[in-house]
N, C-alpha and C positions, 0 to 999 in steps of 0.2 A: 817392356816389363816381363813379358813372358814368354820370350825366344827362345831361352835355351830349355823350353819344357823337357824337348827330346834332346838329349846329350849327341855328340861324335863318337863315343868312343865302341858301343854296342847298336847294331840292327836295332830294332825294335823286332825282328823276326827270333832274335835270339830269346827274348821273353815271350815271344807266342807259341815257342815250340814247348813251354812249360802248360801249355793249354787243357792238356789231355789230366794233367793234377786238378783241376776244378769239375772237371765231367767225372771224373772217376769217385772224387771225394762228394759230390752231388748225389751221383746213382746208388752208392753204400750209405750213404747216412739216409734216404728213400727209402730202401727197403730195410734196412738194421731199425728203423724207427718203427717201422712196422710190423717187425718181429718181434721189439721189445714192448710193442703196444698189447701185442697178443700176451706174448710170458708175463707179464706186469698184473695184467687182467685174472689172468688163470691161479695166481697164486698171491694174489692179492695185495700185492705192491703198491698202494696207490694213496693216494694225498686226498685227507679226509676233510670236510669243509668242517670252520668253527665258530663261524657268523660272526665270529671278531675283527682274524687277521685275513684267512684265508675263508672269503666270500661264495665258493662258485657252490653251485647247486646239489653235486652230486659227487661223488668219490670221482676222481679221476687218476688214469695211470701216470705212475710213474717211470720210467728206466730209460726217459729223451734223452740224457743225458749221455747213456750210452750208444745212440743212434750217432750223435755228433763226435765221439769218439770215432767209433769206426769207420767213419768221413773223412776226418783227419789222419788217422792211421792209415788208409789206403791212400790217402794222397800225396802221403811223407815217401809211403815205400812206389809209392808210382815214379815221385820224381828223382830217387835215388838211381830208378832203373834208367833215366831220361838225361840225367848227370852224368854218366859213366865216363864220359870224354872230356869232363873239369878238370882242368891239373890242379885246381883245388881240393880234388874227391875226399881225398881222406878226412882234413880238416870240416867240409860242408858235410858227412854223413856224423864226423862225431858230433857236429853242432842238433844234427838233425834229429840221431836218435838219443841223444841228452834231452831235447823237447820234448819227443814221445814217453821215454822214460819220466819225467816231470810231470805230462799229461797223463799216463798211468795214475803217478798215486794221487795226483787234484783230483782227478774223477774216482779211484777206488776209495779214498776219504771222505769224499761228496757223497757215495754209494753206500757207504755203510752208515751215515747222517740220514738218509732219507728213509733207509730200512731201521735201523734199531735207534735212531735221535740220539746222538752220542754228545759230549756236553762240548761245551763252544771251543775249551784249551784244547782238545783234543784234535778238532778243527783245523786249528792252529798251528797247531805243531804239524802237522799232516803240510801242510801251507809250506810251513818252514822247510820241511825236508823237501818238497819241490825246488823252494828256491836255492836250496844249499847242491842239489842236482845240477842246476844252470853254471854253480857260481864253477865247479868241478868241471863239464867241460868249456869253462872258459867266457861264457855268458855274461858278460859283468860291461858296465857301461863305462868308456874311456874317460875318465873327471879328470884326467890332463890336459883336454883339450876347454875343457871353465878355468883351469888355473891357469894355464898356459894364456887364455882369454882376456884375465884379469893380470897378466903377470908375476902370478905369485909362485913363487917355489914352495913347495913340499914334499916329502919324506917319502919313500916306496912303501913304509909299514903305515904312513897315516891313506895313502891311498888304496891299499888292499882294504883297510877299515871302512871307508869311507863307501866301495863299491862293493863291499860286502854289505854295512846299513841300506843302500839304496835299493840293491838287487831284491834284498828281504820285503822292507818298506816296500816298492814296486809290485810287488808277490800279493804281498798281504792285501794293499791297498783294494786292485786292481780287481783280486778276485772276489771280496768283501762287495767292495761297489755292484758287481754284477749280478751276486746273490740278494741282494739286495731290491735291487731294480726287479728281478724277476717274482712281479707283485701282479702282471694282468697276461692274458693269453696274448702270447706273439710278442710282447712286449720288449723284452730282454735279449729272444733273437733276433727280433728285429734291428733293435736298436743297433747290436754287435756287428750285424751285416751291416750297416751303414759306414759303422767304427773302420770296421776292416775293410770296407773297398776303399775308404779316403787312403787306408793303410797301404793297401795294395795301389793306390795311381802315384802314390808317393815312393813308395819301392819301383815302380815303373820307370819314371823318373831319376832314380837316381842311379838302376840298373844302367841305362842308356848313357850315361856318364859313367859308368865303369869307376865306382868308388872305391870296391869291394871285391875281390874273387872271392869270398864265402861267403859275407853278408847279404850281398845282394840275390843271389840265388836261395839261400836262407831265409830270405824276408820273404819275397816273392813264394816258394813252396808255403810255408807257414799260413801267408795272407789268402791262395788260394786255394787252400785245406779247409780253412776255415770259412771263407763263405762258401764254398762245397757244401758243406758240413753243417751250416746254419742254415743253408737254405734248401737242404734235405730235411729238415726236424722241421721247418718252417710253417710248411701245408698240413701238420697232424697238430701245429699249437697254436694256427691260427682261432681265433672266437668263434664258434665254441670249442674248447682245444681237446681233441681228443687223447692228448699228450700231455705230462709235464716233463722239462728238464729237469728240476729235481735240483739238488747241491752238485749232484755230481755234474750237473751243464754246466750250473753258474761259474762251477769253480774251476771248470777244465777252461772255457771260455774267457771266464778269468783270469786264469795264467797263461794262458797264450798270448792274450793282448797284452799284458804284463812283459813276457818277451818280447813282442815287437818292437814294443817303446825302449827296452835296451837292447836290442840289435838296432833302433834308429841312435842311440845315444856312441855307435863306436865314429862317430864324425863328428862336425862340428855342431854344437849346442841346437842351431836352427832346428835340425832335422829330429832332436830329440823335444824342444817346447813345441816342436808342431805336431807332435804323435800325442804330448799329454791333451793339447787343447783338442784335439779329434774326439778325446774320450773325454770331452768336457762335460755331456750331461749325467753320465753316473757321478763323476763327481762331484758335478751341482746338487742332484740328487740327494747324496750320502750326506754332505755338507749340511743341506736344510734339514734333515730327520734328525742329525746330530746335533745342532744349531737349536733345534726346536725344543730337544726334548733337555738340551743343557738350561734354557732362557725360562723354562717354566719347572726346573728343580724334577725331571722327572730322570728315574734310571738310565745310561746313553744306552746301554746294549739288550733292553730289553722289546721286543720288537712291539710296534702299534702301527698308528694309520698315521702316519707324518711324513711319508712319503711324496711327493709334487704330484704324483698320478692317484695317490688314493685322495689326495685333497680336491681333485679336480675332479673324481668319483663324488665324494659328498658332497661337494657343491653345485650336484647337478648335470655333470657333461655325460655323456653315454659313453660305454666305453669304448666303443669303436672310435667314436671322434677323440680321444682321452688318449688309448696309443698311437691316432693318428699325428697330433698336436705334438707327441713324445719325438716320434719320427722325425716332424719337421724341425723338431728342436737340434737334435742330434745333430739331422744336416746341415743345420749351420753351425752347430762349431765344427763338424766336418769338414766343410768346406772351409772353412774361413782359417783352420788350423794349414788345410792342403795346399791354399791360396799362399800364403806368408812364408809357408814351409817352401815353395818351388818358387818363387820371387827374389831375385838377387839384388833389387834396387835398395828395397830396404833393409837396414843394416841389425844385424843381428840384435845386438841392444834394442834398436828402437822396437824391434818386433816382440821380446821379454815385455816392454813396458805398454806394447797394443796389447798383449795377450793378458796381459793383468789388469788393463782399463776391463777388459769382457769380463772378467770374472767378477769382478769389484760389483759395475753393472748389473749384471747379474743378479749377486746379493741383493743388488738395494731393490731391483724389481722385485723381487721376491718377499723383502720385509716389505715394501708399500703396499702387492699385496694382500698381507693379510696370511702369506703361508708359513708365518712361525708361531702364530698363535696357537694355542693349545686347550680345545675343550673337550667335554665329554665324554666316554668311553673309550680309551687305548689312544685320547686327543679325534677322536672323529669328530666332523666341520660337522653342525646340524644341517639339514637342508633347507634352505628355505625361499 
């Protein structure tokens, strides 16, 4: 069942020698965190509590956001120096620094939201032109290979549409969800480090199989920028956080995982439904807040405590045990996306139709119990 984990066609030495992008993008996002702990402080950058949405005690900094930036920026130009022998080069650097450019305006968008609260189209659009970035140099998920799956023909112009809606949608989704999630200290980094190493043993994976001369070194850079990068800002948001990521985390974190899952989508469907179910609990998450707030007539986009982590705050869990429970959540659709995704016995279909029994599941856990109900102030659960 799980033979061909490591591929013939690349060493496994040939992905370790990208090793020095995860130290490098670790040690920058460390101290960049800590620089912006300080500027944040000094000039007052910081995320005010409202005993509604946002509970913590005391004003806390903002600018984590750009700590995990500069993690990832040092770890793209680390492996570009580390590359220089690809006869892919040219193509892996325009992929590469189309990311960073992307990553740019998700976090300066993110950044000018958390300083002047700018209104949500604005957001949006900001969203958008990241993904229209991707779609430019080249970034867009193969949907020849579902049609080709189903044997259906269609048009060049219906599939430029079709991977232009998805790249968008993927953009949007992906980095919504993670702002989203980022409701408790540690929580949202946490979770993404999880996202991203299933991310990264699954690029391992398919590196050693030699699927790709740009993807796979692309994935690989990308996956080990970012837990660099996440788990540099990690130790200052731990509880009690002396950090926030701010929009400008969620949304840079956001779109990067958003790329991954279409650099997994330029092969066969497998390796693209097993990167969405990796990232299955933001959007379990997103689902029940939406779900919740549509079943009880309230506004979808107006934020409250309908969240799976704030419900499991008023009903009593501490938060430590509250992110831990998130964690373990994660790592099973982690796993169990990473497991299906490198398994060649079961057949792609049948694994689309495992992966939708989970989510289904899911749901119904969630309505039996009791988390789409709606009381109280902004829907907070009484305690009791």
């Amino acid at each position: 069942m799980f033979d061909n984990i490591i591929g013939p066609s690349r060493d496994i030495s040939w992905v370790l020698r990208l090793w020095p992008v995860l130290a490098v993008s670790f040690a920058a996002a460390l101290c960049a965190t800590w620089l912006c702990k300080k500027v944040a402080l000094k000039f007052g950058i910081v995320d005010k509590p409202d005993n509604l949405v946002k509970t913590h005690q005391k004003p806390i900094a903002y600018l984590g956001g750009l700590g995990m930036f500069a993690g990832l920026a040092a770890g793209i130009l680390t492996s570009v120096a580390l590359l220089s022998n690809e006869p892919a080069l040219g193509s892996i650097m325009k992929y590469l620094f189309g990311i960073l450019a992307g990553s740019i305006v998700a976090c300066f968008i993110g950044l000018i939201d958390d300083i002047f609260n700018i209104k949500p189209i604005q957001k949006i659009l900001g969203q958008f032109c990241a993904a229209v970035i991707l779609i430019l140099v080249g970034i867009v998920p193969n949907v020849t290979t579902i049609s080709d799956f189903f044997n259906i023909s269609v048009s060049e112009p219906f599939i430029t549409a079709v991977q232009t809606f998805l790249i968008i949608t993927f953009v949007l989704g992906a980095t919504n969800s993670l702002n989203l999630l980022d409701g408790l200290d540690g929580l949202c980094a946490g979770v993404t480090g999880i996202i991203t190493i299933a991310m990264l043993l699954l690029s391992i994976h398919l590196a050693t199989w030699g699927f790709s001369a740009v993807g796979d070194p692309v994935r690989l850079t990308v996956c080990l920028g970012l837990v660099g990068g996440v788990f540099g800002f990690l130790p200052f948001n731990r509880h009690p956080a002396k950090i926030f990521m701010g929009d400008a985390g969620s949304m840079l974190l956001g779109f990067n995982v958003a790329v991954l899952m279409m650099l997994f989508a330029e092969g066969v469907p497998r390796w693209w439904l097993a990167s969405i179910v990796v990232f299955g609990l933001p959007i379990i998450d997103t689902a029940t807040a939406l779900a919740r707030r549509f079943f009880n007539r309230r506004p979808l986009f107006i934020s409250d405590r309908g969240h799976i982590y704030d419900q499991m705050i008023d009903r009593g869990i501490p938060l430590k045990k509250t992110v831990l429970i998130c964690y373990l959540l994660s790592a099973f659709y982690a796993l169990f996306g990473l497991v299906l995704g490198v398994t060649t016995v079961i057949r792609t279909i049948y694994a689309f139709f495992i992966y939708t029994a989970i989510f289904i599941i899911s749901g119904l856990i969630i309505w039996k119990k009791g988390y789409l109900k709606m009381e109280g102030l902004r829907g907070k659960v009484p305690h009791k």
